[in-house]
C-alpha positions as CSV (number, residue, x, y, z in Angstrom):
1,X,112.8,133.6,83.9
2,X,112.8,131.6,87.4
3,X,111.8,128.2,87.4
4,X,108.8,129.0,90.1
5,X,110.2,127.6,93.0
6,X,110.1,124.6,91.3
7,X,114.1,124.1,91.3
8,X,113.7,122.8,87.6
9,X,112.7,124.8,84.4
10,X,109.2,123.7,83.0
11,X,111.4,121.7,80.0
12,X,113.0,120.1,82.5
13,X,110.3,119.0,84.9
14,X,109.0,117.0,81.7
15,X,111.6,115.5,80.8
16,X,112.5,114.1,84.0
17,X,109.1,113.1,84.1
18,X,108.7,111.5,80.6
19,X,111.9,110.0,79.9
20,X,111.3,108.0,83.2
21,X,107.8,107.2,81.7
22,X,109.3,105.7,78.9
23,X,111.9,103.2,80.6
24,X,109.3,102.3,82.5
25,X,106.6,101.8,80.1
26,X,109.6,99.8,77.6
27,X,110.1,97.2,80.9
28,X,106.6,96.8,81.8
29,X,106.0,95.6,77.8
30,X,109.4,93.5,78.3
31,X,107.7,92.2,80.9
32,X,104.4,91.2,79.6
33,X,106.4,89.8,76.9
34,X,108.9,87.5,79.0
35,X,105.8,85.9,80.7
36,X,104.1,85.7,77.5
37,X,106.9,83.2,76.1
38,X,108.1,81.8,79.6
39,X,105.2,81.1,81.5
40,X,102.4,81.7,79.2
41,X,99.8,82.9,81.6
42,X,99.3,86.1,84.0
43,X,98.9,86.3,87.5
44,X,97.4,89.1,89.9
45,X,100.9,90.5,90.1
46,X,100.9,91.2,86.1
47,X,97.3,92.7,86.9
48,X,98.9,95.0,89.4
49,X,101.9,96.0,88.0
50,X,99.6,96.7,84.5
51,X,97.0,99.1,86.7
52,X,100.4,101.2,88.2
53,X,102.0,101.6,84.9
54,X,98.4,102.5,83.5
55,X,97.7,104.8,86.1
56,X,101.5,106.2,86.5
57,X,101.0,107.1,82.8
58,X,97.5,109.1,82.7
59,X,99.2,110.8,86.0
60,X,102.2,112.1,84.0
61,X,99.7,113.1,81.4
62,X,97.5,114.8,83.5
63,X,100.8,116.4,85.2
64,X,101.6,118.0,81.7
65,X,98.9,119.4,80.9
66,X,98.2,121.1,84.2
67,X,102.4,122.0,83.7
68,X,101.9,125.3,82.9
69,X,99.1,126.3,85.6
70,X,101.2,124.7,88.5
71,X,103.9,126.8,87.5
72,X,101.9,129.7,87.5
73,X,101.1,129.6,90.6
74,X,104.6,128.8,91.7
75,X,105.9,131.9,90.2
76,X,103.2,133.9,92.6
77,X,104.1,131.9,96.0
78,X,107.8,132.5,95.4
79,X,107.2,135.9,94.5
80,X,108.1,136.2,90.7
81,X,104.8,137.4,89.4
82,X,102.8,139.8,90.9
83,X,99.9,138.7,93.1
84,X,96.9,138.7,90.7
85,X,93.1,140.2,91.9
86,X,91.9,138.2,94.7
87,X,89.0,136.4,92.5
88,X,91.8,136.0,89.9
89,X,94.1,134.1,92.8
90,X,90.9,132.2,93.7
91,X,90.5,130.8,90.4
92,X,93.9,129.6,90.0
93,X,94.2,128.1,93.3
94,X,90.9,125.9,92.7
95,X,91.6,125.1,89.0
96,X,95.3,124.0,90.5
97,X,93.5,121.9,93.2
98,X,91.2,120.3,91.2
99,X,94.2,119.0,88.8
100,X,96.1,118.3,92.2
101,X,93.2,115.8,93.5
102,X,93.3,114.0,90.1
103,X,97.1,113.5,90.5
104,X,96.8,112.4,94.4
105,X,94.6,110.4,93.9
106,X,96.7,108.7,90.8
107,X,99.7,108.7,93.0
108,X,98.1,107.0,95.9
109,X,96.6,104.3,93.9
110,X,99.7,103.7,91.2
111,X,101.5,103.8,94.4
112,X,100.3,101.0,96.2
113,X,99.2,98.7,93.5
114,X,102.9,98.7,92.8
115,X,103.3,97.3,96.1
116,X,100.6,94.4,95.4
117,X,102.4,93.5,92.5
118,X,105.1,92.8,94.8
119,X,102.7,91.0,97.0
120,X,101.4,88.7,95.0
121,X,104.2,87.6,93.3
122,X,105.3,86.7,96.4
123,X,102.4,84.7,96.7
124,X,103.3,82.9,93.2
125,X,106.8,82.0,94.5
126,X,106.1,80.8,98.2
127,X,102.5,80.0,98.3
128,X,103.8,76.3,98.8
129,X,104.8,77.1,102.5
130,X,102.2,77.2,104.6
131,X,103.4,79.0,107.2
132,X,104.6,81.9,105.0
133,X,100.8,82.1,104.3
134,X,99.5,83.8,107.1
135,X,102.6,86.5,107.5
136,X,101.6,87.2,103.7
137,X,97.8,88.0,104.4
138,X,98.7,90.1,107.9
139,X,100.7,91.8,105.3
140,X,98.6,92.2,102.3
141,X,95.3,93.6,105.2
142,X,98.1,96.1,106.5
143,X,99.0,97.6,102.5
144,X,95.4,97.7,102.2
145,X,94.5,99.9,105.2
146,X,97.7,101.5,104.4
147,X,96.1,102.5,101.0
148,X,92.8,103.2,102.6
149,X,94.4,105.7,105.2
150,X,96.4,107.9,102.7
151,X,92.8,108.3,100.6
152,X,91.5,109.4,103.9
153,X,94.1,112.1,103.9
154,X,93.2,113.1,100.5
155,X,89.5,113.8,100.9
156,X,89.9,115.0,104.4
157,X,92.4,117.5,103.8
158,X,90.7,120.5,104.3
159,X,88.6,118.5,107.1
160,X,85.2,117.8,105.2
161,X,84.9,116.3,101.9
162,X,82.8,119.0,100.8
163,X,85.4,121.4,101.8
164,X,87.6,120.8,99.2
165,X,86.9,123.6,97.0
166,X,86.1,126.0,99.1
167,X,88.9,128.8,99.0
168,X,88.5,130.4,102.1
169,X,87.5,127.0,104.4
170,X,91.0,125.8,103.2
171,X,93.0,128.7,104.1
172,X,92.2,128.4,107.9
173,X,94.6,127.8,110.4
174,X,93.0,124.7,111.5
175,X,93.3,123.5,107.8
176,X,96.6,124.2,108.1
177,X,97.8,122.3,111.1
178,X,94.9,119.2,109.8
179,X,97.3,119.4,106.7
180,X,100.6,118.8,108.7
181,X,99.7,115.8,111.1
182,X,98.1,114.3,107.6
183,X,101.5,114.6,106.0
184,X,103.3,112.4,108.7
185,X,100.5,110.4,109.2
186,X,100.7,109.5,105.2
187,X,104.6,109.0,105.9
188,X,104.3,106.8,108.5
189,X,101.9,104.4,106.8
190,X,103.4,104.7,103.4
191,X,106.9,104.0,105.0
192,X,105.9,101.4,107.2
193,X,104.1,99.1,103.9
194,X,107.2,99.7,102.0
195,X,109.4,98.2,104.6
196,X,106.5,95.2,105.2
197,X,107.3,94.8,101.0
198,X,110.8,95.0,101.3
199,X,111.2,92.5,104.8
200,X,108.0,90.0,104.1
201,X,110.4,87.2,101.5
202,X,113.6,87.7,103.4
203,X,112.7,84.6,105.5
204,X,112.1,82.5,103.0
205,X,115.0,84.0,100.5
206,X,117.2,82.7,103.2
207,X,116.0,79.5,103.6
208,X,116.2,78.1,100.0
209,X,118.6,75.7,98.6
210,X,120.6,78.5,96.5
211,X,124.1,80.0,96.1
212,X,125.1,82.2,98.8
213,X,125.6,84.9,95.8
214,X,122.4,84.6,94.3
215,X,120.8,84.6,97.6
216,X,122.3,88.1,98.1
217,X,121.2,89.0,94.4
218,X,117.4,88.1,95.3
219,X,117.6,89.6,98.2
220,X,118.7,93.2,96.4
221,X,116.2,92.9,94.3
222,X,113.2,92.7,96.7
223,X,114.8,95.4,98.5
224,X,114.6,97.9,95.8
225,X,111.1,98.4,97.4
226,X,113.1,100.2,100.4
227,X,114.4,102.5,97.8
228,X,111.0,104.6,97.5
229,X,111.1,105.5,101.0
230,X,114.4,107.7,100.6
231,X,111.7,109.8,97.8
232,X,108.7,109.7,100.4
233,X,110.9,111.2,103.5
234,X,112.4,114.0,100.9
235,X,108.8,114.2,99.5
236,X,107.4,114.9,102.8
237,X,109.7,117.4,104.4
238,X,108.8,119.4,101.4
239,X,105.3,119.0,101.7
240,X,105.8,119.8,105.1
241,X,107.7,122.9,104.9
242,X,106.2,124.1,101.5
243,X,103.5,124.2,99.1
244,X,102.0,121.8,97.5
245,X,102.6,123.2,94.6
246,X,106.7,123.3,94.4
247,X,106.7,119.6,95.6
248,X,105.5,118.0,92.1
249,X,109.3,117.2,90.7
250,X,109.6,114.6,94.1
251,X,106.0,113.4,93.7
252,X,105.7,112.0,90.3
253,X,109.9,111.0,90.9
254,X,108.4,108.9,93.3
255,X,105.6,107.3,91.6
256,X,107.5,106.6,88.3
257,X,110.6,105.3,90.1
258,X,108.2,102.8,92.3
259,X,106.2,101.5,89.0
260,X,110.0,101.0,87.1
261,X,110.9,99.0,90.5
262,X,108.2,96.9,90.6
263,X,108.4,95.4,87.1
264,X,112.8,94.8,87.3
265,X,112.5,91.3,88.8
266,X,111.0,90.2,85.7
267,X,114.7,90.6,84.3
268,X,116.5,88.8,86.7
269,X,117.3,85.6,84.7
270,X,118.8,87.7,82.2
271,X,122.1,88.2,84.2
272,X,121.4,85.6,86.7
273,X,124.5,82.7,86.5
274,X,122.3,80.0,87.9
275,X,121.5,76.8,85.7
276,X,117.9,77.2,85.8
277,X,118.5,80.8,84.3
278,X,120.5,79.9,82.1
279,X,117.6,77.6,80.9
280,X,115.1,80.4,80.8
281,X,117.3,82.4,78.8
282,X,117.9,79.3,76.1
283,X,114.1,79.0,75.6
284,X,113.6,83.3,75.9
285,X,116.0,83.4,73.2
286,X,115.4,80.3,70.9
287,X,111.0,81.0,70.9
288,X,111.6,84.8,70.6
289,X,113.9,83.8,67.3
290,X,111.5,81.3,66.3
291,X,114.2,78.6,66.7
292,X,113.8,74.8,68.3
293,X,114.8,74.1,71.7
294,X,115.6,71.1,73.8
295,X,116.4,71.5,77.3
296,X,119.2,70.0,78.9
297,X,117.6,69.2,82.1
298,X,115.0,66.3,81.9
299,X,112.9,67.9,85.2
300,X,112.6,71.2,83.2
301,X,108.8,72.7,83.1
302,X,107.3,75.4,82.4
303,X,104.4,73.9,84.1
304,X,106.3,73.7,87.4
305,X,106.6,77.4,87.9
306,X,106.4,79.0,91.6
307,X,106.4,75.3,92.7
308,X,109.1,73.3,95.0
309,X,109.5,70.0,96.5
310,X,108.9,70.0,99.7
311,X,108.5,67.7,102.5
312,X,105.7,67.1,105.0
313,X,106.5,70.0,107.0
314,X,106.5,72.1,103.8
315,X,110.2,72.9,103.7
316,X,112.3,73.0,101.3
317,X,114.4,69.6,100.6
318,X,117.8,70.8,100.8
319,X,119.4,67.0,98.6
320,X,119.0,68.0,95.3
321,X,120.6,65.1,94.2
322,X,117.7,62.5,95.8
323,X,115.2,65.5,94.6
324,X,115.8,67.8,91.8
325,X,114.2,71.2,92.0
326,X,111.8,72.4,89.0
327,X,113.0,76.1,87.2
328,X,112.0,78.6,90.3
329,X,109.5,81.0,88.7
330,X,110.4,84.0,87.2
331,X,109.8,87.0,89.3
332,X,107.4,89.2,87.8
333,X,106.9,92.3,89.9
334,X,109.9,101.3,94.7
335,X,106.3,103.9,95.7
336,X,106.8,103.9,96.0
């Protein structure tokens, strides 16, 4: 048996799909359960990163138990099963849209609220500089009518709303070249917020008293939000040049990978060198085990997190010796 058109068997569509569900679900509960000791308190980017793993999730399950159907279909486009009675074909093709709507509509939303997690633990780490304050909510309003723009071309796909359903309203050449300027359009938008996640800290990065090393090490992690655009340009050719259909395997890649992305920086002071990490990972350890600690720094805080000394012009005081920097906060937060 063919795999659909798919280019993966149904067994193996799911377990792409799943065992990526699972890392990522096992690092978003690490997560919750590093700030649970460390920090003690949840921010907006825990909020976010909790709505795109909860929403990743009921897309996967939704994407298995529509699984069979999709692939269904599949085998008729591609030619591997006989073309069924034309109210037959209609049936399929609506039931297969209506499960399609669910998961756009999932991907678009567990998309981008992976990218506010980004954003606003951004916030937590550099809200002290003012000027980094107003680049951040230019960016923030552009993810958001990003967001808003790529629902537009979910409901307007087949031009009107009430459209969507309709077999024969959807099959029309106009629908058809509507679909294709909405696919680029989504790409360009979708593209264009990633690269505003990736870009909006690297000021700042740079300017901080820090190791040139772990400078570059910060730096890769925020730009693991680039790496989703590499699945969106392959996820669009296909959607451009085929069904939706076959073009599942790179969607839900997508989503998952950009949900597991968001919630790695969490684990940075894990391998980081630095001090300060090595601090975090004294009192991770020694409260996970239940043991005492004592720190060896006397301006160590968990109180101080996402705050640094700074002077009038809110920059950061490069003498650590006249002023000692509190523990830098742990980051929290690639569509992708």
């Amino acid at each position: 048996m063919g795999n659909s058109g798919q280019g993966i068997s149904q067994g193996g569509f799911l377990a792409v799909l799943w065992t990526l569900t699972a890392i990522t679900t096992i690092l978003f509960f690490g997560r919750l359960l590093i700030r649970s000791i460390l920090v003690r308190t949840f921010h907006l980017d825990d909020f976010f990163g909790a709505v795109a793993w909860l929403v990743t999730t009921v897309a996967i399950i939704l994407a298995t138990i529509a699984n069979p159907l999709n692939y269904k279909s599949g085998a008729i486009v591609v030619g591997e099963a006989p073309t069924p009675p034309l109210d037959e074909l209609k049936a399929i093709t609506l039931a297969l849209r209506r499960w399609n709507l669910a998961g756009e509509l999932l991907f678009w939303i567990g998309l981008y609220c992976s990218k506010l997690s980004f954003l606003f633990l951004y916030r937590v780490i550099f809200g002290s500089h003012s000027e980094y304050r107003y680049a951040w909510l230019a960016a923030t309003t552009y993810v958001v009518l990003s967001f808003g723009i790529c629902l537009i071309g979910v409901f307007g796909q087949c031009g009107d709303v009430h459209n969507l359903l309709d077999y024969d309203v959807c099959r029309t050449p106009y629908v058809a070249g509507l679909d294709a300027r909405l696919i680029w359009v989504d790409y360009f938008f979708n593209t264009t917020s990633d690269l505003v996640v990736a870009l909006l800290p690297m000021p700042i990065i740079w300017r901080l008293n820090m190791h040139y090393k772990q400078k570059l090490a910060v730096t890769g992690i925020f730009s693991l939000a680039a790496v989703t655009i590499a699945f969106e340009t392959v996820r669009s050719v296909k959607l451009y040049s085929e069904v939706f259909s076959l073009t599942n395997l790179y969607s839900y890649t997508e989503l998952v990978i950009s949900v597991l992305i968001c919630m790695l920086p969490s684990y940075r002071f894990l391998v980081s060198p630095a001090d300060k990490d090595r601090e975090y990972r004294r009192l991770f350890w020694s409260r996970l085990t239940l043991r005492s600690y004592h720190s060896g720094s006397s301006d160590y805080s968990m109180h101080t997190l996402g705050r640094r000394h700074s002077n009038q012009s809110g920059r950061p005081i490069i003498d650590e010796e006249t002023a000692p920097e509190p523990i830098p906060p742990l980051p929290t937060s690639s569509r992708i």
